[in-house]
MIFI-254173 format. One record per residue (C-alpha): z, x, y. Coordinates in nm, 2 decimals. Each point is the difference from the previous one (the first is absolute). Example, Ala and Ser with C-alpha at 12.3 -4.5 7.8 and 13.67 -1.06 7.14 Angstrom:
<bazas>
baza w: 0.78&u: 1.23&v: -0.45
baza w: -0.07&u: 0.14&v: 0.34
</bazas>
This chain:
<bazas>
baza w: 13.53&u: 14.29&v: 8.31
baza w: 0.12&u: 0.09&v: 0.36
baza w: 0.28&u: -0.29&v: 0.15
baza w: -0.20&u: -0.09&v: 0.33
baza w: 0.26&u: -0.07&v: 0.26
baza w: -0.25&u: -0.08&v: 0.32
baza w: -0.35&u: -0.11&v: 0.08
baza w: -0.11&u: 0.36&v: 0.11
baza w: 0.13&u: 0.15&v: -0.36
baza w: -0.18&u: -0.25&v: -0.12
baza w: -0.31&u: 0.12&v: 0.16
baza w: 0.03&u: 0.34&v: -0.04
baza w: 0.00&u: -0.08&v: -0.38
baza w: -0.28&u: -0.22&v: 0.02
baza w: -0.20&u: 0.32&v: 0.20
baza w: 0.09&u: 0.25&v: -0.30
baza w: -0.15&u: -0.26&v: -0.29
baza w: -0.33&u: -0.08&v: 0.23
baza w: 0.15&u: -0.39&v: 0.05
baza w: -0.10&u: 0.04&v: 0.40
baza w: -0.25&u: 0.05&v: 0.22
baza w: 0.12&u: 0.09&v: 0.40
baza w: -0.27&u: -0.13&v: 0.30
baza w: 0.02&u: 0.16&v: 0.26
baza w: -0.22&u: -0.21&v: 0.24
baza w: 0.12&u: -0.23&v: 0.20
baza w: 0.00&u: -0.33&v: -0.11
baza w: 0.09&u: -0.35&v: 0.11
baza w: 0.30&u: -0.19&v: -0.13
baza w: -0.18&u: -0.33&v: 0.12
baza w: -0.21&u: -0.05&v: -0.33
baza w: -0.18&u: 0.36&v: -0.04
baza w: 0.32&u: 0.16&v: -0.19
baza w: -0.02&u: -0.32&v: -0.20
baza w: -0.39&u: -0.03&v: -0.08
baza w: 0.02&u: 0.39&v: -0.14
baza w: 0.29&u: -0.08&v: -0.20
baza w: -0.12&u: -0.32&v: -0.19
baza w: -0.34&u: 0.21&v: -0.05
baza w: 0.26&u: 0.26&v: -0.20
baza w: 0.19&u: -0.21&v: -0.19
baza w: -0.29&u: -0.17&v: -0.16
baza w: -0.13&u: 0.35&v: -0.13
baza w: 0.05&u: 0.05&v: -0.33
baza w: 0.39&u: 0.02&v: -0.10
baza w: 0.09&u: -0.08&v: 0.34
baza w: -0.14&u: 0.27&v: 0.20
baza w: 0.20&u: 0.28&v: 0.15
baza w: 0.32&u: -0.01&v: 0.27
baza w: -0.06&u: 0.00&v: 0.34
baza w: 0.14&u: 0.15&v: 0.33
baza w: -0.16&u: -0.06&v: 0.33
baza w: 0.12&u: 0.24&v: 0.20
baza w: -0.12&u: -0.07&v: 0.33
baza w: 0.00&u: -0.36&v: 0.02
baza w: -0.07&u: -0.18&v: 0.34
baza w: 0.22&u: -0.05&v: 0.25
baza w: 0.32&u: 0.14&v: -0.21
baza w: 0.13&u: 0.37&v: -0.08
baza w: 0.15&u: -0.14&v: -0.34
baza w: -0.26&u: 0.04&v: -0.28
baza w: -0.09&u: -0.28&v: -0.27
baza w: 0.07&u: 0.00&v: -0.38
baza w: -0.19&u: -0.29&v: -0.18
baza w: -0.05&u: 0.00&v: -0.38
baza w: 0.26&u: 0.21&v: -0.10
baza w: 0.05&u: -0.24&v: -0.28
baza w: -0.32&u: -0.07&v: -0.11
baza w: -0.02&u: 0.14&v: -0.34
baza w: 0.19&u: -0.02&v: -0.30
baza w: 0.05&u: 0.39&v: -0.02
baza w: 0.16&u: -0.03&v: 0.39
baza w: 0.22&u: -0.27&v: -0.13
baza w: 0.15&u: 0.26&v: -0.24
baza w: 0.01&u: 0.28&v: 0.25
baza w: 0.17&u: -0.26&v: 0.18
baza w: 0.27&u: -0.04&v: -0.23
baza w: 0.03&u: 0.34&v: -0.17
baza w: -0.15&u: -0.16&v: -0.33
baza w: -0.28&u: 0.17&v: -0.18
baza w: -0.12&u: -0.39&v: -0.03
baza w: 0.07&u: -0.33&v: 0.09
baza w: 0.04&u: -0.14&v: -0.27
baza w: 0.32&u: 0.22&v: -0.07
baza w: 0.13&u: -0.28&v: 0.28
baza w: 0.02&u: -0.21&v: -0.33
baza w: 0.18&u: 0.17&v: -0.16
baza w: 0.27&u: 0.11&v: 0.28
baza w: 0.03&u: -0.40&v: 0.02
baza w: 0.05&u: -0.07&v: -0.33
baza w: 0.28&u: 0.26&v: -0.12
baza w: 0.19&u: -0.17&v: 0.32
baza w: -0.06&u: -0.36&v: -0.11
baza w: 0.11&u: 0.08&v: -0.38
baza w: 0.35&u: 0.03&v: 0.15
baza w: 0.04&u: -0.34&v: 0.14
baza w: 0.08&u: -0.21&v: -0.34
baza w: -0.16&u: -0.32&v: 0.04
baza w: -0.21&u: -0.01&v: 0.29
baza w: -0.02&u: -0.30&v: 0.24
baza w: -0.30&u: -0.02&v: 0.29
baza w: 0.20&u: -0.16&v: 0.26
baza w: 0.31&u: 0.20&v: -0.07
baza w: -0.21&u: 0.30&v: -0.03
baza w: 0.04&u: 0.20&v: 0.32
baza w: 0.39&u: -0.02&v: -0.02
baza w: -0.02&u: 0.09&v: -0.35
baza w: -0.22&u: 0.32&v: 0.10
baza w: 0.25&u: 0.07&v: 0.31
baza w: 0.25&u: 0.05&v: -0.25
baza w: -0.09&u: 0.23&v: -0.22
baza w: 0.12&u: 0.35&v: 0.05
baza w: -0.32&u: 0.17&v: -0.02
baza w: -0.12&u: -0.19&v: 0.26
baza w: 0.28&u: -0.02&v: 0.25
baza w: 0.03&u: 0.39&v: -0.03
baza w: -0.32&u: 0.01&v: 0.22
baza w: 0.16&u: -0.21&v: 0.30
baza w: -0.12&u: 0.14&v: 0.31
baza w: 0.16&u: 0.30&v: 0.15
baza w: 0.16&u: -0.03&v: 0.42
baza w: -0.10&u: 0.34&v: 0.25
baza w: -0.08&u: 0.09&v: 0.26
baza w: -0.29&u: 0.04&v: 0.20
baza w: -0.17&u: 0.31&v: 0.03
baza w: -0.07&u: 0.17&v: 0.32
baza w: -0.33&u: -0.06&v: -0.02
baza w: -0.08&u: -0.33&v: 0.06
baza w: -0.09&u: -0.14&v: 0.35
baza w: 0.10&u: -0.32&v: 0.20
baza w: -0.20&u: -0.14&v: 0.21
baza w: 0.12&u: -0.05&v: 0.35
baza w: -0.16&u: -0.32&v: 0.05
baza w: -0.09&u: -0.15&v: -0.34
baza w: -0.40&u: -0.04&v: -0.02
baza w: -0.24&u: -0.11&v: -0.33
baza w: -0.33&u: 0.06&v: 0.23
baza w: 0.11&u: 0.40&v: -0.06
baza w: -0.05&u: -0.04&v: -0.35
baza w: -0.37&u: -0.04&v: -0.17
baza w: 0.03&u: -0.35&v: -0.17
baza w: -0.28&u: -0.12&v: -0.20
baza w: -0.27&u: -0.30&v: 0.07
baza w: -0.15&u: 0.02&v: -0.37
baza w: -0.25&u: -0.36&v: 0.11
baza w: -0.15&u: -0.12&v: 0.29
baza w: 0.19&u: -0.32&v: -0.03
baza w: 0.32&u: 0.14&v: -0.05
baza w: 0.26&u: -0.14&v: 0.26
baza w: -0.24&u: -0.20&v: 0.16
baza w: 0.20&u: -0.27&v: 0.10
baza w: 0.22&u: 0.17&v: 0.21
baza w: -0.24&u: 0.28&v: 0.10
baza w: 0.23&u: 0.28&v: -0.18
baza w: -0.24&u: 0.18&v: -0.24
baza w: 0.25&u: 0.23&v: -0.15
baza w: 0.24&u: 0.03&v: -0.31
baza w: 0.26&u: 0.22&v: -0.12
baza w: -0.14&u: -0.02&v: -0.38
baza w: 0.26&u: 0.18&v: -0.17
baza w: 0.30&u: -0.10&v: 0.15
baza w: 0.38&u: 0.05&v: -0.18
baza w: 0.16&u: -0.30&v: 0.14
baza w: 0.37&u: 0.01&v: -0.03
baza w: 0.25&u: -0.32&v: 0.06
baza w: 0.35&u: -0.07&v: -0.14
baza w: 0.19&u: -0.33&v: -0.01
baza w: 0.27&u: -0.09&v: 0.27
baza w: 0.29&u: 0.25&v: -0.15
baza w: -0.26&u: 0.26&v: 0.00
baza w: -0.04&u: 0.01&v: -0.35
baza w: -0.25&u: -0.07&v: -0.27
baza w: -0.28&u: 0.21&v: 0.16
baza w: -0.37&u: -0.12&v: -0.06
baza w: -0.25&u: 0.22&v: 0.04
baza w: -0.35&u: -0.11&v: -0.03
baza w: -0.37&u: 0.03&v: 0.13
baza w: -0.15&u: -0.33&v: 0.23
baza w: -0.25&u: -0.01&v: 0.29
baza w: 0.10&u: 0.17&v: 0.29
baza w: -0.25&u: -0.12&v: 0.30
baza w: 0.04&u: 0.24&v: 0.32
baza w: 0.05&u: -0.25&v: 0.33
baza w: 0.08&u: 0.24&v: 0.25
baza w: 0.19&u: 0.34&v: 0.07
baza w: 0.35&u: -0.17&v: -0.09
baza w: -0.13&u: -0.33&v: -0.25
baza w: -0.09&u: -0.03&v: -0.34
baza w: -0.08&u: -0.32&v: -0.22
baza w: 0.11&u: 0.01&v: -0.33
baza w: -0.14&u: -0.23&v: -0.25
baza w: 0.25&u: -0.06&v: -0.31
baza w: 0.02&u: -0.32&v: -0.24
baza w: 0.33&u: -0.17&v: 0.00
baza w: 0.12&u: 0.08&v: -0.32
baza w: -0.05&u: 0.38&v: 0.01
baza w: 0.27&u: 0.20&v: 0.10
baza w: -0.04&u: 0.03&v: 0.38
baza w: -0.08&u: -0.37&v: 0.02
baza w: 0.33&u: -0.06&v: -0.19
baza w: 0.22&u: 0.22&v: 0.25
baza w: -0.15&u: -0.15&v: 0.26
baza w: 0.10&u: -0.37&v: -0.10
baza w: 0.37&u: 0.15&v: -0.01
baza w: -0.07&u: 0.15&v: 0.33
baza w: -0.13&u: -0.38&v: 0.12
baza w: 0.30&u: -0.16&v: -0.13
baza w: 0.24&u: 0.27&v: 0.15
baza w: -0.16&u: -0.06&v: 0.33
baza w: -0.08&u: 0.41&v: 0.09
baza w: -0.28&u: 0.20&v: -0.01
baza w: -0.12&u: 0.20&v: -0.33
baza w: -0.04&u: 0.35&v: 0.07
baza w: -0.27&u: 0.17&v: -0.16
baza w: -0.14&u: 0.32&v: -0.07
baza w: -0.35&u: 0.15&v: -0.13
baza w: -0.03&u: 0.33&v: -0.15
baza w: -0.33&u: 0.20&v: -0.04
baza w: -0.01&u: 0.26&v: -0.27
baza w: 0.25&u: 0.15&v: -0.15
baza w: 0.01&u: 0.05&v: -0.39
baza w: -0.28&u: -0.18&v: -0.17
baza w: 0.18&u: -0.18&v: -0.25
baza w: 0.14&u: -0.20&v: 0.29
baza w: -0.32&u: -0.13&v: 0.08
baza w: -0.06&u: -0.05&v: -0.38
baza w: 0.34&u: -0.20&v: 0.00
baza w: -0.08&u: -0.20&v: 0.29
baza w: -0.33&u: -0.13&v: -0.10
baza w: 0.11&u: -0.15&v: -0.37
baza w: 0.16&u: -0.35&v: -0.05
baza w: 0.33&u: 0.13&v: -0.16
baza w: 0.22&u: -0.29&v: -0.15
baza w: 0.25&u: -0.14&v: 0.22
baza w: 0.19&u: 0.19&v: 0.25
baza w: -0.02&u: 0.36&v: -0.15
baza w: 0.01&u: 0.22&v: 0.27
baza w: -0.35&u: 0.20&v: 0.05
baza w: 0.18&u: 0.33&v: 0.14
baza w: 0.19&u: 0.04&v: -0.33
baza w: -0.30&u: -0.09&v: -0.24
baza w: -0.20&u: 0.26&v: 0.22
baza w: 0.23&u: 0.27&v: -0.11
baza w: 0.04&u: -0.12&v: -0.36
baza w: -0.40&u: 0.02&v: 0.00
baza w: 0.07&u: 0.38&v: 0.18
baza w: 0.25&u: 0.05&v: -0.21
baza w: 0.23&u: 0.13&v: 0.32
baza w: 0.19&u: -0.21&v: 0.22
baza w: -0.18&u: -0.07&v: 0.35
baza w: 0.14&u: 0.17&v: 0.31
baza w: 0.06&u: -0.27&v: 0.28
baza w: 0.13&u: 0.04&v: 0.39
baza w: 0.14&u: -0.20&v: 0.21
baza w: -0.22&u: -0.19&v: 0.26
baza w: 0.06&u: 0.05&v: 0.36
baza w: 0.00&u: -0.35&v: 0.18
baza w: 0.06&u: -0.23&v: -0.31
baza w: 0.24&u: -0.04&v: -0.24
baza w: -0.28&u: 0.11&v: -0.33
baza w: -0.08&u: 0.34&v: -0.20
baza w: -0.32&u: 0.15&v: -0.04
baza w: -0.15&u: 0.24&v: -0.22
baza w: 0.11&u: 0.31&v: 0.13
baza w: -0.33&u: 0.20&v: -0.04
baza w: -0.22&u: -0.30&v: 0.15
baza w: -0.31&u: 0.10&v: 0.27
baza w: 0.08&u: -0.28&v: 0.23
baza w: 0.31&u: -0.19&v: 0.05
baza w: -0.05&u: -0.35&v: 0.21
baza w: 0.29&u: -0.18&v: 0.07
baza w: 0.09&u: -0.38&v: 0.13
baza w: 0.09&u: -0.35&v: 0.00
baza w: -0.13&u: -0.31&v: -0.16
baza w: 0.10&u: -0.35&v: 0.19
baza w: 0.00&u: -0.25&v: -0.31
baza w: -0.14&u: -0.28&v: 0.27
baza w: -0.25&u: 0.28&v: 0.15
baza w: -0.37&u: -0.01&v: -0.13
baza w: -0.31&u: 0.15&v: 0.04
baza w: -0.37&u: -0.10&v: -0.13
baza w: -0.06&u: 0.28&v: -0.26
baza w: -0.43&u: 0.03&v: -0.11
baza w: -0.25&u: -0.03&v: -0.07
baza w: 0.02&u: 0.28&v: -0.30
baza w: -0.26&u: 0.11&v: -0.25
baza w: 0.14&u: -0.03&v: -0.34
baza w: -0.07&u: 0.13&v: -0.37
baza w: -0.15&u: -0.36&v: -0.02
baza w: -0.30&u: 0.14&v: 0.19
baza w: 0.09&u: -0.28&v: 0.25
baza w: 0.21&u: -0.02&v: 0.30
baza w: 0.35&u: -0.10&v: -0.03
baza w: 0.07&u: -0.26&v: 0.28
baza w: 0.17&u: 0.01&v: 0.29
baza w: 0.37&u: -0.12&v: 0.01
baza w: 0.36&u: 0.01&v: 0.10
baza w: 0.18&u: 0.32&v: -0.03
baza w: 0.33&u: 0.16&v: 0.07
baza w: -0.01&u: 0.19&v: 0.32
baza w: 0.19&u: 0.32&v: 0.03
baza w: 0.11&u: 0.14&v: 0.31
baza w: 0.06&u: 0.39&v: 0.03
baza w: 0.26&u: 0.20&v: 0.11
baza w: -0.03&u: 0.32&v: -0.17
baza w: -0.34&u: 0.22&v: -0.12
baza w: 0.11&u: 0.39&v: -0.17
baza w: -0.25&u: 0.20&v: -0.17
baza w: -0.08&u: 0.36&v: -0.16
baza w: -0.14&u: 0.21&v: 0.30
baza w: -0.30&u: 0.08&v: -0.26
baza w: 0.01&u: -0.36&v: -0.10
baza w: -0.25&u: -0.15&v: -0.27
baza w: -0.11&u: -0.37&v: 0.02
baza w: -0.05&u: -0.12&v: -0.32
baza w: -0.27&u: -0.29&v: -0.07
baza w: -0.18&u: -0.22&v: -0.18
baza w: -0.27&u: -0.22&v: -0.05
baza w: 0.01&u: -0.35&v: -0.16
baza w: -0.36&u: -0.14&v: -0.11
baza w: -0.22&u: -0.12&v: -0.29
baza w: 0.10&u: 0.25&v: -0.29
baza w: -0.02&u: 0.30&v: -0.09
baza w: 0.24&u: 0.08&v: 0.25
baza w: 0.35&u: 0.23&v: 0.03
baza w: 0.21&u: -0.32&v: -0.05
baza w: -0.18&u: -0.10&v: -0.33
baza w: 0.11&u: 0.36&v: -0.11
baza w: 0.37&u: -0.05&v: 0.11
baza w: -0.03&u: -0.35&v: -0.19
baza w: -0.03&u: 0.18&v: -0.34
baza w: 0.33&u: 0.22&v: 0.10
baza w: 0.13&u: -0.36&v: 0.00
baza w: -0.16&u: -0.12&v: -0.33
baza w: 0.17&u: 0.29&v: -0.19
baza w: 0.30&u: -0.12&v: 0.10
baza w: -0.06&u: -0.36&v: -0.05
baza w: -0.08&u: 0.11&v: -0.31
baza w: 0.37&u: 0.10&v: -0.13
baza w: 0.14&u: -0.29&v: 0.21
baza w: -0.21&u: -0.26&v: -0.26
baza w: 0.06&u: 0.19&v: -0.33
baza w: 0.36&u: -0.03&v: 0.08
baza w: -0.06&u: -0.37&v: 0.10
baza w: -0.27&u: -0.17&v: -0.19
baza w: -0.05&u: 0.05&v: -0.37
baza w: -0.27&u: 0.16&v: -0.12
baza w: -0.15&u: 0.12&v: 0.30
baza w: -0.18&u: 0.38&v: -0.02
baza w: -0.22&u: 0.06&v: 0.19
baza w: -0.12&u: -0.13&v: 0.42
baza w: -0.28&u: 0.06&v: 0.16
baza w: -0.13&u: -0.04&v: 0.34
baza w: -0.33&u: -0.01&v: 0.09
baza w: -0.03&u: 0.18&v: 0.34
baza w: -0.18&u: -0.35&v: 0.15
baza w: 0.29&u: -0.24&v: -0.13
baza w: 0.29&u: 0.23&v: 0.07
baza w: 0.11&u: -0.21&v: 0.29
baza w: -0.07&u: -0.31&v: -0.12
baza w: 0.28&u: 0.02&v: -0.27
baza w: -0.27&u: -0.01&v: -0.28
baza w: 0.00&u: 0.28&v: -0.30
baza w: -0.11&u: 0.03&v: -0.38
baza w: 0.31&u: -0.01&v: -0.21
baza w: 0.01&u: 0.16&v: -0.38
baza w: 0.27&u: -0.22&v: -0.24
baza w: 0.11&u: 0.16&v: -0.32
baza w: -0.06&u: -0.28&v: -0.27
baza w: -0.09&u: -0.25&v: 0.21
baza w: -0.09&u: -0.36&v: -0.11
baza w: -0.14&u: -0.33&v: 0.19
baza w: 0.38&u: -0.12&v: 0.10
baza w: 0.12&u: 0.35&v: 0.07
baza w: -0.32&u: 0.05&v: 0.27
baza w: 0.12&u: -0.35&v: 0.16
baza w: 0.35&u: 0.07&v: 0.02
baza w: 0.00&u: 0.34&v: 0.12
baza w: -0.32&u: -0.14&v: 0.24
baza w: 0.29&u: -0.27&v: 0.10
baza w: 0.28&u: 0.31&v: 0.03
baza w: -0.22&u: 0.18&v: 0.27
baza w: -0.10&u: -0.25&v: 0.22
baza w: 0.37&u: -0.10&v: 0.05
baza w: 0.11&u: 0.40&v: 0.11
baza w: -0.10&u: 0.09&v: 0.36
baza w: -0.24&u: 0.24&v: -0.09
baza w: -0.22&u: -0.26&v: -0.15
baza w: 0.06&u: -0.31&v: 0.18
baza w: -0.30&u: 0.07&v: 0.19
baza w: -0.23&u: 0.13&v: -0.28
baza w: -0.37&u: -0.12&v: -0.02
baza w: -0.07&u: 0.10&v: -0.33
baza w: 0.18&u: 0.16&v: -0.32
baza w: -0.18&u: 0.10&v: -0.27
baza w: 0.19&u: 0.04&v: -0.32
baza w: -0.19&u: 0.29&v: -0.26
baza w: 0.17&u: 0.13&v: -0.34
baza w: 0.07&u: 0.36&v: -0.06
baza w: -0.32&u: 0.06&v: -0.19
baza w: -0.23&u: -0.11&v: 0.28
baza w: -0.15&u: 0.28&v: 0.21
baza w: 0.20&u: -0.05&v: 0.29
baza w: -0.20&u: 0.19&v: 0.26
baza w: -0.09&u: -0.20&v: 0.28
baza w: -0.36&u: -0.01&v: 0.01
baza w: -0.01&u: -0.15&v: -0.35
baza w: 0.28&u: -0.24&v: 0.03
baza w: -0.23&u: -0.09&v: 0.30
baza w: -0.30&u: -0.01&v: -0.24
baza w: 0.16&u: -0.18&v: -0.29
baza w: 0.13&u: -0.27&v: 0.24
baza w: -0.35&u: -0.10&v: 0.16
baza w: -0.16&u: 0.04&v: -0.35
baza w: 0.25&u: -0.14&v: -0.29
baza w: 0.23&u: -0.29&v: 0.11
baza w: -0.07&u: -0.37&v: -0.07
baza w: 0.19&u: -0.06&v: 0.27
baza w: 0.11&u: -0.42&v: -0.04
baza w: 0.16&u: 0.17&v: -0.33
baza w: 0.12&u: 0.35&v: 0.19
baza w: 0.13&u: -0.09&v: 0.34
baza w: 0.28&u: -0.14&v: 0.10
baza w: 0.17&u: -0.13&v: 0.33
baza w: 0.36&u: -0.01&v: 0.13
baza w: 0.14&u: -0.33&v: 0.09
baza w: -0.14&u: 0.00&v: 0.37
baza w: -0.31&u: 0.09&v: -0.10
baza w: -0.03&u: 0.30&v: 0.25
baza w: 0.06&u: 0.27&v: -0.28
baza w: -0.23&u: 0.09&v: -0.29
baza w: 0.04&u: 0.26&v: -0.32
baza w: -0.22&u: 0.06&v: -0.27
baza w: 0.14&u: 0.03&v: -0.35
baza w: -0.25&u: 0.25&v: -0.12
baza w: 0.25&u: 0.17&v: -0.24
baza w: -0.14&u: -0.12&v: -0.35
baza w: -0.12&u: -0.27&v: -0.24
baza w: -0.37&u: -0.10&v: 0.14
baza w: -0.05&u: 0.30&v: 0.21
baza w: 0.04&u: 0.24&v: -0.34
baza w: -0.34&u: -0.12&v: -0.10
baza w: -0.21&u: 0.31&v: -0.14
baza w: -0.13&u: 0.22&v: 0.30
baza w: -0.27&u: 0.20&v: 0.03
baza w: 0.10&u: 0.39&v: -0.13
baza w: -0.22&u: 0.27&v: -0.03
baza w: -0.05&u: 0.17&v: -0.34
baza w: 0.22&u: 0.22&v: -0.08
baza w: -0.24&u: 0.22&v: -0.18
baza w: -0.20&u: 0.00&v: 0.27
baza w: 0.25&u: 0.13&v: 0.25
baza w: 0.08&u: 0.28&v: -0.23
baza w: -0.36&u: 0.11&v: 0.00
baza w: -0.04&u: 0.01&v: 0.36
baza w: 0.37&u: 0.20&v: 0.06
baza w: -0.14&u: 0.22&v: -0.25
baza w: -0.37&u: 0.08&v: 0.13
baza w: 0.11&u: -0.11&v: 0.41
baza w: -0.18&u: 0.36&v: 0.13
baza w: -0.33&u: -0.10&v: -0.20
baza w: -0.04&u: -0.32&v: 0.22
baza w: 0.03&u: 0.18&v: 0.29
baza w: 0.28&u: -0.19&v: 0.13
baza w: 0.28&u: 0.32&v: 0.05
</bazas>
């Protein structure tokens, strides 16, 4: 498989497998791009790539769904599957000797075959464009619902942004993906929790007094975005993990009005300042949820820098009720929250999930052996690591149970007595389902083997071939 170094390699692959589909009509950013794209992505697998080539009131085309399949994960990555991400994961984690969750990411920073994929210092190439007098309204930014932005009367998003901070020194970079809300030709609000990274260099930024410079990339290597988008542990830097995933180190540059790096094959470069005391109101925004997210407070960045590709590509995406591109990117996650709990949690082998709970922290989880006290416990271990604090539901199945979605989904509304099955954590808020054994290994219906062997061997003479 071919190492993709930018978004338009990553196209032109996409092109040679049939992954995309190129419109060349002209279409609006406010909503149309978006209504077409969520009409794709809940075709079957996903639907196909898109680039809009003439959309209104921009020269720079659109690229939404790039990720919406499992196969364009993989291109994405230069892995034949996703599920090699497991594996990749694991042979890394089998080094660190006895593995600690909130030790984790330094634990990972030091091994050798991860820090031999630090990111990589150049120069810029001749090709890229600064803007005389930085302006977002050039740039075809997404409205995806009618409601979005509302409250301030700014429709648009930047839906894939790369957004770069470092602490005070300038060191342990962050790079990560949060709502970017377009306010104007030189203002963005950018909605982050406290406790990510961003939110965390910003406190530093607070206490120090000085503005936070800031800087969003668009585009650039896939796995960046991939990186981005996933709750690694800790502080492990998402440039580096993007090139262990790439298996290259990532090329970055030098910004020109701040003192940050970005990925050096990025579309668009937007570059500025956050004031700690400085907000915005950030929303409405639709959500997976199917709901809006509210309006509230958000950082407010003020720009003093925008470069880009002359034949930049704005990359895109659409966040709704699933099946959507995100739910897709969500599995890349799940294979590697996979290795992360079969080095942590004992007896965990398999996770799935479900494209409608993906972002609600919930999955169906396969134990090897497991018994009534093990389910509770390792229910117990979960809910205590970040990437289950939030979970709805957990549903615990052994090995031997069918573990394909539909008929976990089946088994659970059918089998489970559930004063006996379910189980709460202490606040009441979180649920699992012990469904691995015991009472649920009653007899089940099974057709007759004879039967089946009668039909395989007569199938033409039903007329079913």
């Amino acid at each position: 498989m071919p190492v993709i170094n930018d978004l338009h390699q990553f196209i032109a692959l996409l092109e040679s497998r049939q992954q995309l589909i190129r419109i060349k009509s002209q279409v609006d950013p406010l909503q149309e791009i978006a209504a077409i794209t969520d009409r794709v992505c809940k075709t079957s697998d996903g639907g196909k790539a898109l680039i809009f080539e003439h959309p209104l009131g921009s020269s720079f085309p659109v690229a939404t769904n790039l990720f919406g399949s499992l196969p364009r994960i993989g291109l994405a990555l230069g892995l034949e599957h996703p599920d090699l991400l497991t594996d990749k994961l694991s042979a890394l984690l089998q080094q660190i000797v006895s593995p600690v969750l909130d030790d984790l990411d330094a634990q990972i920073a030091a091994l050798p075959d991860f820090t031999r994929y630090l990111p990589r210092l150049c120069e810029w190439p001749g090709a890229t464009k600064v803007q005389d007098a930085p302006d977002l309204g050039l740039f075809p930014f997404l409205q995806a619902w009618p409601e979005d932005g509302s409250a301030s009367g700014h429709p648009r998003y930047i839906s894939l942004p790369l957004v770069i901070t470092a602490d005070t020194s300038g060191g342990n970079p962050n790079c990560g993906m949060y709502r970017a809300q377009v306010c104007g030709s030189k203002e963005l609000a950018i909605r982050w929790k406290p406790e990510s990274g961003a939110g965390r260099h910003l406190e530093e930024f607070r206490q120090a007094g000085k503005p936070m410079p800031v800087a969003i990339a668009l585009g650039g290597d896939p796995a960046i975005t991939l990186s981005a988008m996933s709750p690694l542990p800790g502080k492990l830097d998402e440039i580096t993990f993007a090139g262990f995933l790439r298996g290259d180190s990532i090329d970055m540059a030098a910004c020109c009005s701040i003192p940050l790096s970005v990925p050096l094959t990025s579309e668009v470069v937007i570059e500025g300042y956050v004031d700690p005391i400085e907000q915005a109101i950030e929303g409405p925004f639709g959500n997976h949820t199917g709901l809006y997210s509210p309006a509230g407070p958000a950082a407010l960045m003020r720009i003093t820098s925008i470069s880009h590709r002359e034949d930049a590509i704005i990359p895109a995406t659409i966040v709704g009720p699933p099946p959507m591109e995100d739910c897709w990117m969500g599995k890349a996650w799940e294979r590697l929250l996979l290795a992360f709990l079969q080095r942590l949690v004992p007896g965990v082998i398999e996770i799935n999930f479900p494209l409608e709970w993906i972002f609600h922290q919930s999955a169906v989880i396969s134990l090897e052996k497991p018994v009534p006290a093990m389910v509770r416990e390792t229910a117990n271990l979960l809910w205590s690591m970040p990437w289950f604090s939030a979970s709805r539901i957990l549903i615990f199945i052994s090995p031997e149970t069918d573990s394909k979605l539909a008929n976990v989904a089946w088994q659970f509304i059918n089998l489970p007595e559930f004063k006996e099955d379910l189980f709460y954590d202490h606040t009441g808020r979180r649920l699992a389902l012990d469904a691995t054994g015991g009472r649920l290994q009653q007899q089940r219906l099974k057709a007759d083997q004879k039967v089946l062997d009668r039909i395989s061997r007569h199938w033409p003479s039903f007329g079913l071939d």
